[in-house]
GUGU-18792 format. One record per residue (C-alpha): residue number from 1; residue in three letters; y, z negated, x. Coordinates in Angstrom, 1 decimal, decimal comma. Layout:
// GUGU-18792
   num   residu    north       up     east
   NUM      ALA        Y        Z        X
...
***
This chain:
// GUGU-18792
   num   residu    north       up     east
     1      UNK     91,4    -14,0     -3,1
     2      UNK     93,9    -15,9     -1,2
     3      UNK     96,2    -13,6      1,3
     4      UNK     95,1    -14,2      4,8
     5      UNK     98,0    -14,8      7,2
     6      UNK     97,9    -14,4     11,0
     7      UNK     98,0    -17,4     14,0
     8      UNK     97,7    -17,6     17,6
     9      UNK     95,7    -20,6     18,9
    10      UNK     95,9    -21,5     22,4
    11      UNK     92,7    -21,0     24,2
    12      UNK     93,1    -23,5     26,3
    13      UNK     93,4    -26,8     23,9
    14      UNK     93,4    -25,1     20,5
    15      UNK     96,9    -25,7     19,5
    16      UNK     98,1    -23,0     16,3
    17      UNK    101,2    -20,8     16,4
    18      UNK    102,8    -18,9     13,9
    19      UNK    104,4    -16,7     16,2
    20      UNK    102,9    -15,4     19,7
    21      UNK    104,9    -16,5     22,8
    22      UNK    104,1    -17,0     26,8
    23      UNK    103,7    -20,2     27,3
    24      UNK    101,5    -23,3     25,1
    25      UNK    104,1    -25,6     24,4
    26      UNK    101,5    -28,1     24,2
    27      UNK     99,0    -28,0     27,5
    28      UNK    101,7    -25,8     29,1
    29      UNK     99,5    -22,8     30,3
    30      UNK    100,7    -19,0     30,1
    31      UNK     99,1    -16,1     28,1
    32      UNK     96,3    -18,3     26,8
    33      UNK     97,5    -17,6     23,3
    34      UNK     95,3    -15,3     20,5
    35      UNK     95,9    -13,5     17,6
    36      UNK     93,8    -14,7     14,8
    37      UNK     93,4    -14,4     10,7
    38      UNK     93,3    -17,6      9,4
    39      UNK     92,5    -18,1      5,6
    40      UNK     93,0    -20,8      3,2
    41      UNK     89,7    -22,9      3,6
    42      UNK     89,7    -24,7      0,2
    43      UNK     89,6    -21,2     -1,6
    44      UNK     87,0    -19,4      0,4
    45      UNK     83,9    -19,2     -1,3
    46      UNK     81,5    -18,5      2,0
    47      UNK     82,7    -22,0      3,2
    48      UNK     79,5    -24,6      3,1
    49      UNK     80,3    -26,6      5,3
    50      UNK     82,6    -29,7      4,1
    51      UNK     81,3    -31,2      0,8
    52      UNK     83,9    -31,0     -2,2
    53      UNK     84,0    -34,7     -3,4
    54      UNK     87,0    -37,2     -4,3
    55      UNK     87,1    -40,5     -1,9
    56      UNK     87,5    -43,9     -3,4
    57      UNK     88,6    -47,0     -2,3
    58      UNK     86,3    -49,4     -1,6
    59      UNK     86,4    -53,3     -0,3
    60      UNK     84,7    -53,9      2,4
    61      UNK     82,6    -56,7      1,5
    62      UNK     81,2    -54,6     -0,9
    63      UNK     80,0    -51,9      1,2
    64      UNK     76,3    -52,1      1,7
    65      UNK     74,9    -51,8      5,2
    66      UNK     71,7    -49,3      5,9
    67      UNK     69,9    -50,0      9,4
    68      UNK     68,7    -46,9     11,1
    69      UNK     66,3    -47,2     12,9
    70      UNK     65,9    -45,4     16,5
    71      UNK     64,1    -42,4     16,7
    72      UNK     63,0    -42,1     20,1
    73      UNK     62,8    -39,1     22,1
    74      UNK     59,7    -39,2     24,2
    75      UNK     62,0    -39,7     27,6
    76      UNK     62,8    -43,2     27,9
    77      UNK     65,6    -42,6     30,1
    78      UNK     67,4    -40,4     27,3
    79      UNK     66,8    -42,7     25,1
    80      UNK     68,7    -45,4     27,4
    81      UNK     71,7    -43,0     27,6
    82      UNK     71,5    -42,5     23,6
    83      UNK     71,5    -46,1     23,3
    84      UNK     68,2    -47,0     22,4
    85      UNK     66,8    -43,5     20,4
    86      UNK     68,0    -40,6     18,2
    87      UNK     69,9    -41,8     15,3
    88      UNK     69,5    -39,8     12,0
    89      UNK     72,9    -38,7     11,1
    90      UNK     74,0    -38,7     14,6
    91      UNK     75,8    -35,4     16,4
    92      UNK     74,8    -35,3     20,3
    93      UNK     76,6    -33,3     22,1
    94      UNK     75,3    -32,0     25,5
    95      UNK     77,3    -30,3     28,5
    96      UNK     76,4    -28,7     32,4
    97      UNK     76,6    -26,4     35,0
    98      UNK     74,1    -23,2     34,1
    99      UNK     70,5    -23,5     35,2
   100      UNK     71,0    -27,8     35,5
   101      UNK     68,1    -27,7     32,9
   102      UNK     69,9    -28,2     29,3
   103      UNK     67,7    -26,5     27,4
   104      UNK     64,6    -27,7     29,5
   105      UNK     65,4    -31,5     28,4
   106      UNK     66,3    -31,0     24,8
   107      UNK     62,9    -28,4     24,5
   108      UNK     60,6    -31,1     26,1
   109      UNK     62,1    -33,2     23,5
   110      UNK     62,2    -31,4     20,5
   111      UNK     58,5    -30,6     21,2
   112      UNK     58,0    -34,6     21,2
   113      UNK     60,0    -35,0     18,1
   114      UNK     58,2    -32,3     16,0
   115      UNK     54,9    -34,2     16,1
   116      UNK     56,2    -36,4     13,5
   117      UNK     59,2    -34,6     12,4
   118      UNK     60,5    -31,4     11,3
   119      UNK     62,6    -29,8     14,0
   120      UNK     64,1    -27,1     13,9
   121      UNK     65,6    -25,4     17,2
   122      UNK     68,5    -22,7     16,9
   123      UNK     69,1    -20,2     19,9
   124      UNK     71,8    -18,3     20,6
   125      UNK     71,0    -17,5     24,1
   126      UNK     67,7    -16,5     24,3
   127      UNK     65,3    -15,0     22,7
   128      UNK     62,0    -16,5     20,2
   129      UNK     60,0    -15,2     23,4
   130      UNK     61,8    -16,6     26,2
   131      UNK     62,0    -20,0     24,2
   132      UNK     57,7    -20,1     23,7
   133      UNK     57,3    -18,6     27,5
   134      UNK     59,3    -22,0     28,6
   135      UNK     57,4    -24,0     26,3
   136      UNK     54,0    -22,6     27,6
   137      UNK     55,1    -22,5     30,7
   138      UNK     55,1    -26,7     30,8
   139      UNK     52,3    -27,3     28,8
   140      UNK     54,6    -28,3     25,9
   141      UNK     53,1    -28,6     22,4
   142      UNK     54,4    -25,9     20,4
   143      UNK     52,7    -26,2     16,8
   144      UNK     55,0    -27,4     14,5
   145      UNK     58,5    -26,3     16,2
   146      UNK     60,6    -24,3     13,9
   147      UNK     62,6    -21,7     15,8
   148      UNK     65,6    -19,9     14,6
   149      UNK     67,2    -17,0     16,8
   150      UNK     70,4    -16,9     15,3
   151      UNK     74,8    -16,8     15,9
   152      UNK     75,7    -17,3     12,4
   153      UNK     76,8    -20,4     11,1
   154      UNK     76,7    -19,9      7,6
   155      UNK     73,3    -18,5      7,8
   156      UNK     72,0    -21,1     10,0
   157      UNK     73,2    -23,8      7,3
   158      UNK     71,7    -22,0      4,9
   159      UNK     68,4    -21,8      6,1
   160      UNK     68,7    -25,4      7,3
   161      UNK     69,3    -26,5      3,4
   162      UNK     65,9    -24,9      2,4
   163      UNK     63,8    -26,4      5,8
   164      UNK     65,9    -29,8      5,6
   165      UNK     64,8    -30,4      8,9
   166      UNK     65,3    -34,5     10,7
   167      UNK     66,4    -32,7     13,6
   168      UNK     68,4    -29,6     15,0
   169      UNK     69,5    -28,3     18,1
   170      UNK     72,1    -25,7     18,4
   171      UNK     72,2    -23,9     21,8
   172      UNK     74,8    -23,5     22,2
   173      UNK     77,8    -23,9     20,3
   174      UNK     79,9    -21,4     22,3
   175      UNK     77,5    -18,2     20,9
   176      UNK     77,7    -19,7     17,3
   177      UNK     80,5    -18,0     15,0
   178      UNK     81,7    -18,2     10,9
   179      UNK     82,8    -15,7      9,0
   180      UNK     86,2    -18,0      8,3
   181      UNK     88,0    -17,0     11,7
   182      UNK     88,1    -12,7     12,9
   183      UNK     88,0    -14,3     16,3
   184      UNK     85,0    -13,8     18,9
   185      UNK     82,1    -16,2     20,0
   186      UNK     83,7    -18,5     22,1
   187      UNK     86,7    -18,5     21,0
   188      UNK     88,6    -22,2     20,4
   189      UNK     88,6    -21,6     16,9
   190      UNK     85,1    -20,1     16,6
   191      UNK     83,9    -23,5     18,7
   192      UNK     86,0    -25,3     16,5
   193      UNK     85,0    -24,6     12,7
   194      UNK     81,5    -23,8     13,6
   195      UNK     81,1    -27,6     15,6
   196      UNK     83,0    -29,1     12,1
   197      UNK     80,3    -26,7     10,0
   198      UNK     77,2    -28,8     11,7
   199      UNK     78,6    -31,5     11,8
   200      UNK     79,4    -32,6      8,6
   201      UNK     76,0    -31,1      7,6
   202      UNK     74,5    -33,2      9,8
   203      UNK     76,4    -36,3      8,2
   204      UNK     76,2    -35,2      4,5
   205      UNK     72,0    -34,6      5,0
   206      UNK     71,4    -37,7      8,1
   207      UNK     70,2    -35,0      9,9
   208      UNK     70,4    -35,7     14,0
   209      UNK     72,3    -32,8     15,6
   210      UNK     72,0    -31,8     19,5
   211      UNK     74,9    -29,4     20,4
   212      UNK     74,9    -27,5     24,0
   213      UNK     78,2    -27,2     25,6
   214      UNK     79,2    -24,8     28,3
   215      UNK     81,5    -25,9     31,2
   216      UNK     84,7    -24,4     32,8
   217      UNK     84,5    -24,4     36,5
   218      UNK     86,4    -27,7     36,6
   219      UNK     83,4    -28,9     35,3
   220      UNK     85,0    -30,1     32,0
   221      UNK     83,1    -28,9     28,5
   222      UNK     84,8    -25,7     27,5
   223      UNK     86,2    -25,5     24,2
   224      UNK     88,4    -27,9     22,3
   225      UNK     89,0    -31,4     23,2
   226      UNK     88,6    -32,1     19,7
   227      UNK     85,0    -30,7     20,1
   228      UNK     83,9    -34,2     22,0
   229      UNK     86,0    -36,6     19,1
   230      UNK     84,1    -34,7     16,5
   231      UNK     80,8    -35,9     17,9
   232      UNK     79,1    -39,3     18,2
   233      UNK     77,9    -39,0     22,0
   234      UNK     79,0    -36,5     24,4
   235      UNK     76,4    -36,7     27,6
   236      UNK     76,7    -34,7     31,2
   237      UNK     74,1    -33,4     32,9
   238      UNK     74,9    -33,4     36,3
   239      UNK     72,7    -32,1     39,8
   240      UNK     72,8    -30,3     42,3
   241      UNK     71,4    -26,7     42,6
   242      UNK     69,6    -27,6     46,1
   243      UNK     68,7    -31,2     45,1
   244      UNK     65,9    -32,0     42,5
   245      UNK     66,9    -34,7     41,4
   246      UNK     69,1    -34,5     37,7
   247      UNK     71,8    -37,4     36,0
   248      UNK     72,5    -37,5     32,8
   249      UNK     75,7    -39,5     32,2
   250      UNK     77,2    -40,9     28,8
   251      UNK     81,0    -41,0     28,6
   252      UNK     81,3    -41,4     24,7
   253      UNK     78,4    -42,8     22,5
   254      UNK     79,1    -44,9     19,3
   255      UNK     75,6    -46,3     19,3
   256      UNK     75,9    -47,7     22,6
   257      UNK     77,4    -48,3     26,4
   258      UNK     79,2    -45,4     28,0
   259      UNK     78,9    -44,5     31,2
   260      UNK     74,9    -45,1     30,8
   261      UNK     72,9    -43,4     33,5
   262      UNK     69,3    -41,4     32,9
   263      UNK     68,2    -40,0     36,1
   264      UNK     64,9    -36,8     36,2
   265      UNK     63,5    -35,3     38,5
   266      UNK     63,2    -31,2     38,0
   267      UNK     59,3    -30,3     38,7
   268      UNK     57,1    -27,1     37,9
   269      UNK     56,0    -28,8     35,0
   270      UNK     59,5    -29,8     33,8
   271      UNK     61,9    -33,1     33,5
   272      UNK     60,2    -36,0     35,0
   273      UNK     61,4    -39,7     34,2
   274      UNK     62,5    -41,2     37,6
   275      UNK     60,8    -45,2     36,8
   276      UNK     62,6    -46,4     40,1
   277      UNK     65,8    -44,8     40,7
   278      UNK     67,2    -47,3     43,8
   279      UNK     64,4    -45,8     45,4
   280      UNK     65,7    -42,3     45,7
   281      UNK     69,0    -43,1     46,9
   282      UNK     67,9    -45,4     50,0
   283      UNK     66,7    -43,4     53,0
   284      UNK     64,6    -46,1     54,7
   285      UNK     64,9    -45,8     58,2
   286      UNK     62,2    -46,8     60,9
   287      UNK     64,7    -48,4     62,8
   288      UNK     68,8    -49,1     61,7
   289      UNK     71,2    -46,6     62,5
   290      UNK     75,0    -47,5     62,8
   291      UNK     77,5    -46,2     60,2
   292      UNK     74,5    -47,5     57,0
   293      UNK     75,3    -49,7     54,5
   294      UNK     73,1    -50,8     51,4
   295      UNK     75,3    -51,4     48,3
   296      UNK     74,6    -52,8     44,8
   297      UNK     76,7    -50,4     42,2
   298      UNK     75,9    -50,3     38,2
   299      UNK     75,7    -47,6     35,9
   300      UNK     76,2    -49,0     32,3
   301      UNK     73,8    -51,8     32,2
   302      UNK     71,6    -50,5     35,4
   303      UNK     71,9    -52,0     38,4
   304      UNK     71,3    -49,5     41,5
   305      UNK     71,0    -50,0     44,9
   306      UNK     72,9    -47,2     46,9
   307      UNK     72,9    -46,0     50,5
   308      UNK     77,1    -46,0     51,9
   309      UNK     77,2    -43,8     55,4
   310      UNK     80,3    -43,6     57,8
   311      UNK     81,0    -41,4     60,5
   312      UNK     83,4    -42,4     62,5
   313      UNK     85,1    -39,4     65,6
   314      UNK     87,6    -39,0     67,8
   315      UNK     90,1    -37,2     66,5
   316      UNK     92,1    -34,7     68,8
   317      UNK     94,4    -33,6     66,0
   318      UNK     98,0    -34,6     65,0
   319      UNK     96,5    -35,8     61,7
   320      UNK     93,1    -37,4     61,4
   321      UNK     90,6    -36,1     58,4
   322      UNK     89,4    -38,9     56,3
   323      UNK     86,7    -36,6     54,1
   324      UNK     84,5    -38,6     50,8
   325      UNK     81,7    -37,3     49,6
   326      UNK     81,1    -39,1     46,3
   327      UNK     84,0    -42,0     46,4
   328      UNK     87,3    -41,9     46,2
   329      UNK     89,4    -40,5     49,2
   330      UNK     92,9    -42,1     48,4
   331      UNK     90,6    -45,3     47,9
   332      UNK     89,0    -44,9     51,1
   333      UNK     92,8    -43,9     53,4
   334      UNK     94,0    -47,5     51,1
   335      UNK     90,6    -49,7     53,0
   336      UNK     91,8    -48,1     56,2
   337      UNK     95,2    -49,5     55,9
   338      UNK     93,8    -52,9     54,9
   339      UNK     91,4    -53,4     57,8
   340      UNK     93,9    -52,6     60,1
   341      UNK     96,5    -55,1     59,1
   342      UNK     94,2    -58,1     58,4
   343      UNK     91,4    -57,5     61,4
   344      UNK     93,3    -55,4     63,7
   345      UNK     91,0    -52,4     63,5
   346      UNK     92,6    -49,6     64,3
   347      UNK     91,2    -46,2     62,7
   348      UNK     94,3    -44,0     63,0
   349      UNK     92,9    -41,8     66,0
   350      UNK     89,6    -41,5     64,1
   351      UNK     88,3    -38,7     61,7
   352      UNK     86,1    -40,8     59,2
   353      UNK     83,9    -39,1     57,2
   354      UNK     81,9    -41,0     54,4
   355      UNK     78,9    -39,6     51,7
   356      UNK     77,0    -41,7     49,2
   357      UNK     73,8    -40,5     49,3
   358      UNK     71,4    -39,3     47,1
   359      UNK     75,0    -36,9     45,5
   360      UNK     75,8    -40,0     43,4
   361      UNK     79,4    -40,4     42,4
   362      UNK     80,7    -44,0     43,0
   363      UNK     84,0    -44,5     41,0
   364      UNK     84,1    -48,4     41,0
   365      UNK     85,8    -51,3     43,5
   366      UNK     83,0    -53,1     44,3
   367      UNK     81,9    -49,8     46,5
   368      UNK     85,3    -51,5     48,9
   369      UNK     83,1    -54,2     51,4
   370      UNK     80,0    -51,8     51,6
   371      UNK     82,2    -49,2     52,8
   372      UNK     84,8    -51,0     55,0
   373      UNK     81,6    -52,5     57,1
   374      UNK     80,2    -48,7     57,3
   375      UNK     83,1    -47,9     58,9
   376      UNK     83,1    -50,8     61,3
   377      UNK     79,0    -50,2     62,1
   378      UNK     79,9    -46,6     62,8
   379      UNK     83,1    -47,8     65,0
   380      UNK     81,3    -50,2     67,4
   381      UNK     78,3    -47,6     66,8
   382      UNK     76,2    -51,3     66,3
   383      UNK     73,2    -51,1     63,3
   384      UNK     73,8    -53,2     60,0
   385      UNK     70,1    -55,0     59,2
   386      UNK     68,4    -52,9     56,8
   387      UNK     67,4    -55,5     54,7
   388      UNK     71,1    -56,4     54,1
   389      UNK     73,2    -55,5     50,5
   390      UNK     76,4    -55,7     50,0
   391      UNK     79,1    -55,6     46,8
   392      UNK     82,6    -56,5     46,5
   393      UNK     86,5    -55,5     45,9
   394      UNK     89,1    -55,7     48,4
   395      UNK     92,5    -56,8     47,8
   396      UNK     95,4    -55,4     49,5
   397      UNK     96,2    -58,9     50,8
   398      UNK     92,5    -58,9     52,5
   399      UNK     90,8    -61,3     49,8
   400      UNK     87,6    -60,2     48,5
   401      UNK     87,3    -60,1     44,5
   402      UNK     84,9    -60,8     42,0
   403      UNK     83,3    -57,5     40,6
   404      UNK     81,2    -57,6     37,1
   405      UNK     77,2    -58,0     37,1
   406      UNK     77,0    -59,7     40,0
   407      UNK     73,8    -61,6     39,0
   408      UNK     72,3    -57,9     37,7
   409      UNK     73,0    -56,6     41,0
   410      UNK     71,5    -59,3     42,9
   411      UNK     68,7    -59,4     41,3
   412      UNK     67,5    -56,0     41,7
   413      UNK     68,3    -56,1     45,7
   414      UNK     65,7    -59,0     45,5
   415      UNK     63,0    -56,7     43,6
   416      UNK     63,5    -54,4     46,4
   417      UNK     63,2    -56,6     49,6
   418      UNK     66,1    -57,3     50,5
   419      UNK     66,7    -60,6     52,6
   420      UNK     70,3    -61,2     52,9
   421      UNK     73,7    -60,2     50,3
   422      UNK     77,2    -60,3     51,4
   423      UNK     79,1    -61,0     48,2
   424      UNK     82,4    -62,2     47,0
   425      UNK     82,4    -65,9     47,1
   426      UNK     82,6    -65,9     43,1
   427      UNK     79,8    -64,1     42,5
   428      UNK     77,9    -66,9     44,2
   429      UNK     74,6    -67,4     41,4
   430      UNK     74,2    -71,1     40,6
   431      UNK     70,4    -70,7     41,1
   432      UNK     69,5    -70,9     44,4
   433      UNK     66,7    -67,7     45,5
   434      UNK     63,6    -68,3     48,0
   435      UNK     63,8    -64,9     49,2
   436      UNK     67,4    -64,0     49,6
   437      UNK     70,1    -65,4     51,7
   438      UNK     73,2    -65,3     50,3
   439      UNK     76,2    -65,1     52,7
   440      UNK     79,5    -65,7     49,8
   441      UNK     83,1    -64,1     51,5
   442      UNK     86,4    -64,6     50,4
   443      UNK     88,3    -62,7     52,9
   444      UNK     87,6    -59,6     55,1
   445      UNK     88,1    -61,9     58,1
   446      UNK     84,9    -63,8     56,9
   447      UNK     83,1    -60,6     56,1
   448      UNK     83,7    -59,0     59,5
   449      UNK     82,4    -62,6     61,2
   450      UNK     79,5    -62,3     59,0
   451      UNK     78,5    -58,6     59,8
   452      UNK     78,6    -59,9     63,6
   453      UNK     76,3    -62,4     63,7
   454      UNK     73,7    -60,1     61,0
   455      UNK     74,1    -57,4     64,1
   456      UNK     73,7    -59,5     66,8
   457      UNK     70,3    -61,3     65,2
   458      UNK     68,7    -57,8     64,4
   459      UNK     69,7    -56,5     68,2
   460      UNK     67,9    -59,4     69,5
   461      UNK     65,2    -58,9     67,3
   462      UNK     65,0    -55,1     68,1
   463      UNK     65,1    -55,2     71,9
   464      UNK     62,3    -58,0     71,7
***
């Protein structure tokens, strides 16, 4: 047997010492470092994960293509962030707050999947009880799911080579541990080895893999980065405890877009598919309110139609707040500035607070016009029309820019109603629309004329 030496990995980002010290020389953080036994991997005998084969090199034209075909999951909206199904061979992994409803989404579809497939669902968290009392619990069919109430890594493979199930789902990786590292569950090297275990069973078999992920309180997935480059697709699931409404976000997927967007809503019965999403995230009003503005944002390839509010308040301190709720607050101080040098709207004795409904996070410029002309509604405390959407990017020099999917965006404000669009004057469609009145911009100056006249129609039309 080969001698086992001692390391200290950084729990932190999973860097190796051979000595312990204070301080990570590589993410910089202090007493993050552990004491572990390493041993040689290529003479262990209990090691079963990596396959023991000689590469060749091979020309590329001769390399023969397979197509797999999707596998999909019984939720059309994960399938959408998957890009298009489950892919056999593919490793998924998934990461949330607790209680966001992880393990409710990947049991409602493991039950789908295991009418046709074997599937075979590993639990490190709970118990063979607590996983059929959920399952009961929302009418899920439970016949043919194979369940597996188990931490060990090796044992778990082991097992998994006799089943040879299409699909397994590992819940969660953080509870799962080898007998290669002396280190606890949890550990960056336990999260490590046993992720690199599965996953190159799941490549050597074409099995499809789903991996739960915890999350620090930054809201990051704990463990090593190099757990997300080991998978295919690493998806968020993001909510709100007090909202029932769930996202589930792609930001890595090699199968298809990132930053794809599948939206639930959390019932008694379970996950529900949300068919219309724009819908939840406009409020709707019986009558226009000042400070709302209907934009047109995209999530991957959707188009959704988003509700912008400012407040606008007299401020009686030295230094006004300027407070975002879903957007970008140095974005938001940067608009200010602009508006004020190109219109002459002055905000600096104002606190301005502004929310994207619906707790949507809106990190892209065409957000810029929707919000500057929420913050000029709320100033002159005077209604935008609510059948009125608007997209674009603001230059520092007061231009307004192109933004991508302008025709996308346009088009799904027309499903929903909507009469009028203030867009950039390159987004301008070459198809003229019957129902929507198109009102193209190419400076702030125009935009601001253009939100006059829309406010001084609808007050007309109001008080008659």
């Amino acid at each position: 047997m080969a001698k086992q030496h001692t390391i200290y990995s950084c729990q932190s980002c999973g860097a190796q010492y051979p000595k312990w010290s204070g301080q990570c020389g590589q993410c910089s953080n202090w007493n993050c470092l552990v004491e572990e036994i390493a041993s040689p991997l290529a003479t262990n005998p209990r090691y079963q994960g990596y396959a023991i084969s000689t590469p060749e090199i091979t020309l590329m034209s001769t390399v023969t293509l397979q197509e797999h075909a999707y596998i999909t999951t019984g939720l059309k909206e994960l399938d959408r962030v998957l890009g298009g199904g489950l892919i056999p061979g593919s490793a998924v992994l998934i990461g949330g707050d607790p209680g966001i409803g992880k393990s409710t989404l990947l049991l409602q579809t493991v039950c789908f999947l295991s009418q046709h497939l074997k599937v075979l669902y590993v639990t490190g968290e709970e118990s063979l009880q607590q996983v059929t009392l959920r399952a009961r619990r929302l009418g899920l069919p439970e016949k043919n799911l194979l369940l597996l109430a188990d931490t060990h890594i090796e044992h778990i493979l082991k097992l998994a080579r006799e089943e040879k199930p299409g699909v397994i789902v590992v819940d969660s990786i953080q509870t799962m541990h080898t007998d290669l590292l002396q280190s606890a569950p949890g550990a960056v090297g336990q999260v490590r080895e046993s992720a690199a275990q599965l996953v190159n069973y799941a490549k050597q078999t074409q099995t499809a893999l789903f991996l739960v992920g915890h999350v620090t309180k930054e809201g990051a997935l704990a463990g090593p980065r190099v757990l997300e480059h080991m998978v295919d697709t690493v998806l968020y699931f993001e909510g709100e405890p007090d909202n029932r409404y769930r996202v589930i976000r792609a930001v890595k997927n090699r199968f298809g877009a990132v930053n794809e967007l599948g939206i639930f809503a959390m019932t008694d019965k379970g996950l529900k598919e949300v068919n219309n999403p724009s819908a939840i995230f406009l409020s709707r009003y019986t009558h226009p309110v000042p400070g709302s503005v209907i934009m047109a944002t995209k999530e991957g390839s959707r188009p959704l139609l988003v509700e912008i509010q400012a407040l606008l308040d007299q401020s009686y301190m030295g230094n006004p707040r300027r407070v975002c709720v879903g957007l970008e607050a140095p974005r938001l101080s940067m608009l200010l500035a602009v508006l004020h040098r190109h219109t002459g709207i002055a905000t600096h004795d104002q606190d301005v607070f502004v929310n994207a409904v619906g707790g949507m996070r809106i990190t892209e410029t065409g957000a810029d016009l929707a919000l500057v002309l929420a913050v000029l509604s709320s100033l002159r405390n005077k209604a935008v029309p609510p059948d009125v959407i608007v997209f674009g990017e603001l230059g520092l020099a007061g231009e307004i820019r192109p933004i991508q999917g302008g025709q996308e965006r346009l088009r799904e404000a027309e499903k929903h109603g909507f009469k009028f669009a203030i867009v950039p004057h390159a987004n301008l469609p070459k198809t003229h629309s019957e129902t929507l009145k198109i009102f193209p911009v190419q400076t702030l100056m125009q935009a601001v004329d253009v939100f006059k006249n829309l406010v001084t129609e609808t007050n007309i039309k109001i008080s008659l």
